[in-house]
Structure formats: structure tokens, C-alpha cells
LUMDRENMI-466929 format. One record per residue (C-alpha): residue in three letters; x, y negated, z negated. Coordinates in Angstrom, 2 decimals. Layout:
BEGIN
(Ala; (X; Y; Z))
...
***
This chain:
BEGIN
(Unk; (34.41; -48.74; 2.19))
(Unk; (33.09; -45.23; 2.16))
(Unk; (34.96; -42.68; 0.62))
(Unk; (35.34; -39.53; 3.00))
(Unk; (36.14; -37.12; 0.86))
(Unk; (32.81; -37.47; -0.68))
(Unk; (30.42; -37.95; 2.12))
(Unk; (31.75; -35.19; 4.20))
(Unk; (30.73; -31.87; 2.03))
(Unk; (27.54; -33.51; 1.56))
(Unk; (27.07; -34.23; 5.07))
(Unk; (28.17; -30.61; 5.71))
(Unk; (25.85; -28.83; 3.45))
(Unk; (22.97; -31.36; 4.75))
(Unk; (23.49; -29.24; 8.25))
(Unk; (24.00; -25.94; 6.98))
(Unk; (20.50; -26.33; 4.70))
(Unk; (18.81; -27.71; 7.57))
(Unk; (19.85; -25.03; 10.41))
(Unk; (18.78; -22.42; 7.22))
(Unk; (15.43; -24.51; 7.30))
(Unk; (15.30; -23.95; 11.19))
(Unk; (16.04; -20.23; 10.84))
(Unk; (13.43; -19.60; 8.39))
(Unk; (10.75; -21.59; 10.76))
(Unk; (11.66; -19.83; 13.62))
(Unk; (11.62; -16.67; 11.69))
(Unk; (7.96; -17.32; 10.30))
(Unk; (6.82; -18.65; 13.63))
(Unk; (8.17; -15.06; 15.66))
(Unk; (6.23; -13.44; 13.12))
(Unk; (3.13; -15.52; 13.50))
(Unk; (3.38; -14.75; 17.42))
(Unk; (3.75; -11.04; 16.77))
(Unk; (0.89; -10.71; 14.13))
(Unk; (-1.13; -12.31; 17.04))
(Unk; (0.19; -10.35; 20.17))
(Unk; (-0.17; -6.94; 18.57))
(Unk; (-3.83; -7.19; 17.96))
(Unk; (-3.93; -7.02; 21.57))
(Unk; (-0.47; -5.35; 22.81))
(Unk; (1.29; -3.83; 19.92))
(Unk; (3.95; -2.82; 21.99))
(Unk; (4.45; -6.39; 23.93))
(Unk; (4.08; -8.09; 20.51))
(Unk; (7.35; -5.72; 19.66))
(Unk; (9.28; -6.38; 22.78))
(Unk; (8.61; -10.22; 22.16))
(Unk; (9.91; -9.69; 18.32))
(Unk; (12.84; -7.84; 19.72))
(Unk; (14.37; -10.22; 22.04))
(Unk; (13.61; -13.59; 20.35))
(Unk; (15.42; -11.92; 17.35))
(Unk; (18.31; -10.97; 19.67))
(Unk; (18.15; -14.72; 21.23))
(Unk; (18.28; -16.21; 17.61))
(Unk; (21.67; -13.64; 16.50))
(Unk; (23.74; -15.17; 19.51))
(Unk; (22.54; -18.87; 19.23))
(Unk; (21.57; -19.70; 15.86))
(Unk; (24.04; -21.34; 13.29))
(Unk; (22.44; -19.26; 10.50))
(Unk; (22.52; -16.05; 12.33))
(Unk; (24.25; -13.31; 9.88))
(Unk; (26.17; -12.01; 12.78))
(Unk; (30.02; -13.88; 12.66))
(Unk; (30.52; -16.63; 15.35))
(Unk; (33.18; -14.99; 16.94))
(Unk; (31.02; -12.15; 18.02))
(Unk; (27.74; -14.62; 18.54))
(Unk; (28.31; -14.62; 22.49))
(Unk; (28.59; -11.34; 22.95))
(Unk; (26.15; -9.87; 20.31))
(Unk; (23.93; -7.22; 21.73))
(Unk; (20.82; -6.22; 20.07))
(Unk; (20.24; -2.51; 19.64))
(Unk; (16.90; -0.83; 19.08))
(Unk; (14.94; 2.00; 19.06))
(Unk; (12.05; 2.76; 21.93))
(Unk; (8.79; 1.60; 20.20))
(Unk; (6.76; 4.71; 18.83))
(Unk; (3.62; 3.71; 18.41))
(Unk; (2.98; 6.56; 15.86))
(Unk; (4.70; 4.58; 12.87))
(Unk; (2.33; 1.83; 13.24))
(Unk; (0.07; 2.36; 10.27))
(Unk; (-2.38; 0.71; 7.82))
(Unk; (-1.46; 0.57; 4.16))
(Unk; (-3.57; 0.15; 0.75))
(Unk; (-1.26; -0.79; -1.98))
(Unk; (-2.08; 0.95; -5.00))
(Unk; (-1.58; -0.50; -8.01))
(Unk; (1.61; 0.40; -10.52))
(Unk; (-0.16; 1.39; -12.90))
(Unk; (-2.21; 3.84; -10.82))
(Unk; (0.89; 5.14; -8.89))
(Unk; (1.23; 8.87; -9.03))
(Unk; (5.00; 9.60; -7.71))
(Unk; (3.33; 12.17; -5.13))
(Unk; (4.87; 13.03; -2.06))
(Unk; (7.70; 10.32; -3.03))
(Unk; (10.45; 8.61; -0.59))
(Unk; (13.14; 10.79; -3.13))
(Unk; (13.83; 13.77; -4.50))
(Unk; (11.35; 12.38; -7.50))
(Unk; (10.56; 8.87; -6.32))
(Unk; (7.19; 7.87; -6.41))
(Unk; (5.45; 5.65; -8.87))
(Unk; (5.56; 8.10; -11.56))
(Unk; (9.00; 8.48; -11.91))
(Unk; (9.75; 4.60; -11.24))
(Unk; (7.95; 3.94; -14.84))
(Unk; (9.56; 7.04; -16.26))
(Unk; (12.81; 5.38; -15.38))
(Unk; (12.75; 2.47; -16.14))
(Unk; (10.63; 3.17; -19.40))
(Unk; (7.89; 1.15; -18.42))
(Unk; (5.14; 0.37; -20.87))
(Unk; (2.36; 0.24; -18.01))
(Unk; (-0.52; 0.02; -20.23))
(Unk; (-2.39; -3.53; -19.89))
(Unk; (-5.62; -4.54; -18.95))
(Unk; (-7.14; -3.62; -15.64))
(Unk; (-4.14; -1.39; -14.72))
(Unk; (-0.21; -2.52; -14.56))
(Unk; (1.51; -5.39; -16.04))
(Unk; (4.27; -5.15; -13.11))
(Unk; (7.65; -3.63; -13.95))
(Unk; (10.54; -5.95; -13.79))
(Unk; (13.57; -4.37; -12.09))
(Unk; (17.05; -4.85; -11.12))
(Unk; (17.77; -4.19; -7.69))
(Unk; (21.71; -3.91; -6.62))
(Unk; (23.12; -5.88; -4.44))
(Unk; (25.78; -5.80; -1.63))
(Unk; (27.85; -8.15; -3.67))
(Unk; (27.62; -10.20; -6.77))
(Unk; (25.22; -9.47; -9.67))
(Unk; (21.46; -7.71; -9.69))
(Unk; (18.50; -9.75; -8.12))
(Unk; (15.42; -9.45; -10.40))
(Unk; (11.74; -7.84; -8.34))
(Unk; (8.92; -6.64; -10.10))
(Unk; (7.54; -3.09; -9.01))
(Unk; (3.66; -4.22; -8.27))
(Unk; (2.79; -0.95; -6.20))
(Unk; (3.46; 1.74; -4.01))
(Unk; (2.10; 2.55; -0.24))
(Unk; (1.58; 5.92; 1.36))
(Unk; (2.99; 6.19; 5.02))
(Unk; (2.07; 8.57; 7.66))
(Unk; (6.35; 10.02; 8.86))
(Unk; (7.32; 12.94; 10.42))
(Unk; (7.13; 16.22; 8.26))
(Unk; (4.11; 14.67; 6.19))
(Unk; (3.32; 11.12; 4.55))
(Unk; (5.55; 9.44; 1.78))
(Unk; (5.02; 6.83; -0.81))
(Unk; (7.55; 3.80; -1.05))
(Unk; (7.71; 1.22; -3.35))
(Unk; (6.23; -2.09; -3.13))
(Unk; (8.17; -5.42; -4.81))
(Unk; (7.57; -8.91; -5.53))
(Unk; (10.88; -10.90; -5.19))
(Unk; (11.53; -13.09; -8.65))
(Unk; (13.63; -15.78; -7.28))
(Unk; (12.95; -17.83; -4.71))
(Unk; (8.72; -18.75; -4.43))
(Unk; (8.53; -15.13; -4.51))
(Unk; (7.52; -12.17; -1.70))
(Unk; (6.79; -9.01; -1.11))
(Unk; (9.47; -7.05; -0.67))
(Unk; (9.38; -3.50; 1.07))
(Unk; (13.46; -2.17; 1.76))
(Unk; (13.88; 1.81; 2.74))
(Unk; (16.50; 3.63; 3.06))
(Unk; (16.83; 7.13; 5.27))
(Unk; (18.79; 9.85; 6.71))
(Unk; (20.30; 7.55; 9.66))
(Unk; (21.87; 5.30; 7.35))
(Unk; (25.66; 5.16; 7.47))
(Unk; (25.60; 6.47; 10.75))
(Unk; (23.11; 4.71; 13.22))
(Unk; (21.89; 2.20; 10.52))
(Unk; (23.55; 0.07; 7.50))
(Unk; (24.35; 2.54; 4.53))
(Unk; (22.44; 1.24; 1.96))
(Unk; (18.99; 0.73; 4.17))
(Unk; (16.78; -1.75; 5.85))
(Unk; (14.13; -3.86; 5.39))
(Unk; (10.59; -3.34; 6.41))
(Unk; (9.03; -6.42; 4.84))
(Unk; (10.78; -9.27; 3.27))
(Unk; (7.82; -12.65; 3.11))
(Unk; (9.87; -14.73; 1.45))
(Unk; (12.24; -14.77; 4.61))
(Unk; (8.87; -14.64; 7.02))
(Unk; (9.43; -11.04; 7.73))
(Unk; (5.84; -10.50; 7.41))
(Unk; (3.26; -8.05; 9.81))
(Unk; (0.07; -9.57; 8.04))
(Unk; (-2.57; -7.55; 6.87))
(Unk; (-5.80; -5.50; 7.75))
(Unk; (-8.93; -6.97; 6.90))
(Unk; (-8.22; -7.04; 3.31))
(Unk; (-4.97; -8.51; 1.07))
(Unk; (-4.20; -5.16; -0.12))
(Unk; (-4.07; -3.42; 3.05))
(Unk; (-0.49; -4.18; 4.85))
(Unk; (0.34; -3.67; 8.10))
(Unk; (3.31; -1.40; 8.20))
(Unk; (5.34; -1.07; 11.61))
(Unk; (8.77; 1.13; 11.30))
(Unk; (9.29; -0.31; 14.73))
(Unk; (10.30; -3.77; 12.87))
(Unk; (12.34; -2.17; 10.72))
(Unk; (15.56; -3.98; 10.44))
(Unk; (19.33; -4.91; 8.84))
(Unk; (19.96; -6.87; 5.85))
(Unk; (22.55; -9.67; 6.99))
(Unk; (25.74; -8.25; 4.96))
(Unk; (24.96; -5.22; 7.63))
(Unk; (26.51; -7.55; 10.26))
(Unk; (28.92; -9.73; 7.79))
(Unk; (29.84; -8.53; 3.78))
(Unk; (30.09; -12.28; 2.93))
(Unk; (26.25; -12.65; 2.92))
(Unk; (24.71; -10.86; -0.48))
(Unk; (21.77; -8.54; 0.47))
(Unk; (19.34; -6.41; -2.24))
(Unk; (19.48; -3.18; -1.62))
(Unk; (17.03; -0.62; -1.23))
(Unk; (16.46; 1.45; -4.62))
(Unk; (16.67; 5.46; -5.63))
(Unk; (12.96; 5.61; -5.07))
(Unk; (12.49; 4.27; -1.57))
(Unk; (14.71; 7.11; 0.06))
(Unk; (13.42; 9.19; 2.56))
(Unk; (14.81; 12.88; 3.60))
(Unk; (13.55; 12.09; 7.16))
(Unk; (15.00; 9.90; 9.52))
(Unk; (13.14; 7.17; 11.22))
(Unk; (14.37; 6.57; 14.46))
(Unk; (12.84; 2.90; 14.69))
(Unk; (13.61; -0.48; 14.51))
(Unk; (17.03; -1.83; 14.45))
(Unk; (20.12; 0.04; 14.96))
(Unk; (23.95; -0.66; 14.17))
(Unk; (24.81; 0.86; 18.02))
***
């Protein structure tokens, strides 16, 4: 005779890591359709990213936004701007220079100098292991591998670049700007996050990214505080506000 009290949480956690399975397919897949469209129709290829992504919130089991308010969940958004579409070469840690930073010092430069990274190695940086804060619970471990200059209102900025420890790993690319707390989650968003398939591809070469503020968009604990979100560090603040992507309202 089968005992219930067993087979049920392990028939209940078989769903809930197969629906996460599902999200993360459909997730890649959107992003496989966009990387496509916008080579011809950047604009389309961001409508089509904007309401599958709504479609997904209000149906999806795994959708970060509480069941209650699944039904009725509207997305809110930006209009596209096709100015914050840009091309990106990573540069290299160890070649970072901390000009015209995301803060009030950011930059590469001051990312070793706090941390007290030893950056010397051979062909450049060794990576930087960091420990980003989270919404809740305890640090999640990146490594700094570069930064990326962006073309924004009032003059281009450099952000930080991350590769995501756990997991298989990902580049990582969270922001954080003057709308936040108001129109946008307080403690940033996201620009890239691979691991998740949050991913825009790149341009001809692996070390130039495709960088789209239009894609921009909330960590989950922005719709629910029982999901546990990294956050978007000191250096990766910008004194502009980018009125892209994803809003709260």
C-alpha cells in the first residue's frame, strides 16, 4: 500500500520543477524569436517580447507575479526608443578604466579598488569574485569579467559585466537608475540575465553584446518578496533615468 504522506511532496515538487523547466524554455525560446525578429524589425521583435512576457505573468504556474493577481495582471512598459538599442564590446577587467562610470566613482577602476582586487595575471584579469546582495537570504557569488560602455542621455556610461557562480553560470548585466522606487523596483532591473534565457545575442563577434534598454526588466521579488533576487551593485548606478523597459505602473 502506498504511503501518501510520502508520495505527495514528491509528486508536488515533480510539478513545480517541471512548470520551472517550462518557464525557462519558453523564456529561452521568446528570446530566440526576438534575437531573430529584430534583425529585421527591432521594434516588432520588442512588441512580440512584450506581450508573450505579459501572456506568460497571467498564465504560467512559475510566473513571479502571486496567483491571486495572475488574472488580472497588466503588463506595463515603456514606448520603444530605438535610441537605447546599442552594440557593446566588453572590455576586459583588467583593462577597465572606471571612466564615465554608472556611479558617483563606479567604473572598473574603482570596482578593483574596492574590492582590493589583485588583477594582475596573464593576458589581462583573473576575474574578481564578488558578493552581490540579495533581496532576501545570504550573498550570491558573480565574478566581475568586464565592463561595457553605453550610449544614455547626457553622455555614455560604463556598467559592469558578471558571470553568475551558481547555477551553469551566465552573464549577468543588472542596473539600477533614477526611476527606481518610483516607476521601477528600488533596487534595479535586469538587462541581461543568460542563465534564465534573458539573452539579446551578440554582434558578429562573442564580445560584442547586444544591449537593448527597451528589454530592460523586474527581478521577480519586484512582483512577490518571497522569491530571492541579486541585486544590482554600487557600481552599476546611473544618475540618469532610463525610461525603458518594464515599469511597476
Amino acid at each position: 500500500m502506498t504511503d501518501r504522506a510520502h508520495t505527495e511532496p514528491s509528486l508536488t515538487q515533480l510539478a513545480d520543477r517541471l512548470s520551472l523547466a517550462d518557464w525557462r524554455r519558453r523564456i529561452a525560446g521568446l528570446y530566440a524569436e526576438v534575437r531573430d525578429m529584430a534583425m529585421r524589425d527591432p521594434r516588432a521583435a520588442w512588441e512580440h517580447w512584450r506581450a508573450v512576457r505579459t501572456e506568460l505573468y497571467r498564465e504560467h504556474p512559475q510566473s513571479p507575479v502571486p496567483a491571486a493577481q495572475r488574472a488580472a495582471f497588466k503588463g506595463h512598459y515603456w514606448d520603444y526608443d530605438p535610441a537605447l538599442r546599442t552594440e557593446a564590446t566588453i572590455l576586459p577587467a583588467g583593462d577597465a578604466d572606471g571612466g564615465d562610470a554608472g556611479g558617483a566613482e563606479g567604473g572598473g577602476a574603482d570596482l578593483a579598488r574596492r574590492a582590493g582586487a589583485d588583477l594582475a595575471g596573464p593576458g589581462g584579469a583573473q576575474g574578481l569574485a564578488l558578493q552581490l546582495p540579495m533581496s532576501t537570504g545570504d550573498p550570491m557569488t558573480f565574478t566581475w569579467i568586464g565592463t561595457v560602455r553605453v550610449p544614455l542621455p547626457g553622455g555614455p556610461r560604463t556598467l559592469g559585466l558578471y558571470w553568475m557562480a551558481g547555477y551553469a553560470g551566465g552573464l549577468f548585466l543588472p542596473f539600477r537608475d533614477t526611476t527606481n522606487g518610483s516607476a521601477t523596483y528600488g533596487a534595479g532591473r535586469y538587462l541581461l540575465d543568460t542563465v534564465k534565457g534573458a539573452d539579446l545575442g551578440t554582434a558578429g563577434a562573442p564580445d560584442r553584446l547586444i544591449l537593448d534598454f527597451n528589454y530592460s526588466f523586474q527581478p521577480s521579488c519586484a512582483f512577490d518578496p518571497r522569491w530571492s533576487c541579486p541585486l544590482a551593485p554600487p557600481e552599476n548606478r546611473l544618475p540618469v533615468a532610463i525610461t525603458a523597459g518594464e515599469r511597476l505602473s
